[in-house]
C-alpha positions in Angstrom: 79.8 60.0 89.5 80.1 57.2 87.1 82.1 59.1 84.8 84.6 60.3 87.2 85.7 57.1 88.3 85.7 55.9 84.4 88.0 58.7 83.8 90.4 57.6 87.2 90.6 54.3 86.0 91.2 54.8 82.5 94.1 57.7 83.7 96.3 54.6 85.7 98.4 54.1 88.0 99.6 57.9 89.0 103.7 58.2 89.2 105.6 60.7 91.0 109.2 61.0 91.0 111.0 62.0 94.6 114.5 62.8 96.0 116.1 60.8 98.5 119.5 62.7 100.0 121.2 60.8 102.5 124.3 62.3 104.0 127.4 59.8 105.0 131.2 59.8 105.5 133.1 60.3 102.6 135.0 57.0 103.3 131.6 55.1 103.8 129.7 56.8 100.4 130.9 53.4 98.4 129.0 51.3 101.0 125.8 53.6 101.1 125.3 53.5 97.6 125.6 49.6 98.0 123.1 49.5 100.2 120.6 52.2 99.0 120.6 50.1 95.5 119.9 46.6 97.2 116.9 48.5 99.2 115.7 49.9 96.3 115.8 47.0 94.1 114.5 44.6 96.4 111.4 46.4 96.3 111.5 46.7 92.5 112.6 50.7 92.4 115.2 51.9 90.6 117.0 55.7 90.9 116.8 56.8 87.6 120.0 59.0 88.7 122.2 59.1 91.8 124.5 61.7 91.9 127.3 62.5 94.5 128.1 65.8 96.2 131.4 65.9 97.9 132.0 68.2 101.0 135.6 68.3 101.1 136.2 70.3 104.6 133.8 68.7 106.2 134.6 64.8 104.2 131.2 64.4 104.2 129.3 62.9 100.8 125.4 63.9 99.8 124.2 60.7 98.0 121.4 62.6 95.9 118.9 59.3 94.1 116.1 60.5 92.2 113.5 57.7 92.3 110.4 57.2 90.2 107.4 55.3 91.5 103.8 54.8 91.8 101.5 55.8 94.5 101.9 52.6 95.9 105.2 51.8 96.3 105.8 55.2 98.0 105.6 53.5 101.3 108.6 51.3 100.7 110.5 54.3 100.3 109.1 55.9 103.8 110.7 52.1 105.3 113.5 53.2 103.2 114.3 56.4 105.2 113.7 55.1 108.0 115.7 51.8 107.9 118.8 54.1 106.4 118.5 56.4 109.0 119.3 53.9 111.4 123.0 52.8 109.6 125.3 53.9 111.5 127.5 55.1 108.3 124.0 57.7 107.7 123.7 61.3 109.4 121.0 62.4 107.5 118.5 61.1 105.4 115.9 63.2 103.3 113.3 62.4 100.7 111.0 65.3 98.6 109.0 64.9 95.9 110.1 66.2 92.7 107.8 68.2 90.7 107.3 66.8 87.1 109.0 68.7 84.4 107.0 70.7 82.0 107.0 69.7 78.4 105.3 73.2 77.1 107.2 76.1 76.6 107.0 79.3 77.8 105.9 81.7 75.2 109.1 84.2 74.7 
């Protein structure tokens, strides 16, 4: 038993990367990005990327923000979704986790 918990402590903090997709006027996308990166940084997160996807017929705007965090900051983004799903610019708001990316390669 000893050995185990030599090994977790020695491993660190675990880190896990997750998706946050929050759906918002095209007109308000400007001010949602405002506020998701004020959130974010006021709890010391940063998206590593934030990408936009534009739904033209509809003018709606998918604010995509990949996030990367320890184990125990993930409950400051659960306040996140909550909190942004009560904007009124925000119809939707989803968060997944992301698996990590492989750095072996497949043998061909």
């Amino acid at each position: 038993m000893k050995k185990w918990m030599l090994w977790f402590v020695q491993r660190g903090p675990s880190v896990a990367t997750y998706r946050l997709t929050v759906t918002c006027a095209a007109g308000q996308a400007d001010h949602v990005v405002r506020l998701l990166l004020a959130e974010l940084k006021g709890a010391g997160l940063a998206p590593s990327q934030v990408l936009r996807n534009w739904d033209e017929a509809r003018q709606l705007v998918q604010l995509i923000a990949t996030v990367l965090c320890q184990a125990v900051q993930r409950a400051v983004l659960v306040r996140f979704v909550n909190r942004a799903g009560a904007w009124p610019q925000v119809r939707q708001v989803r968060w997944e986790g992301v698996a990590p990316l492989s750095l072996k390669r497949a043998n061909a």
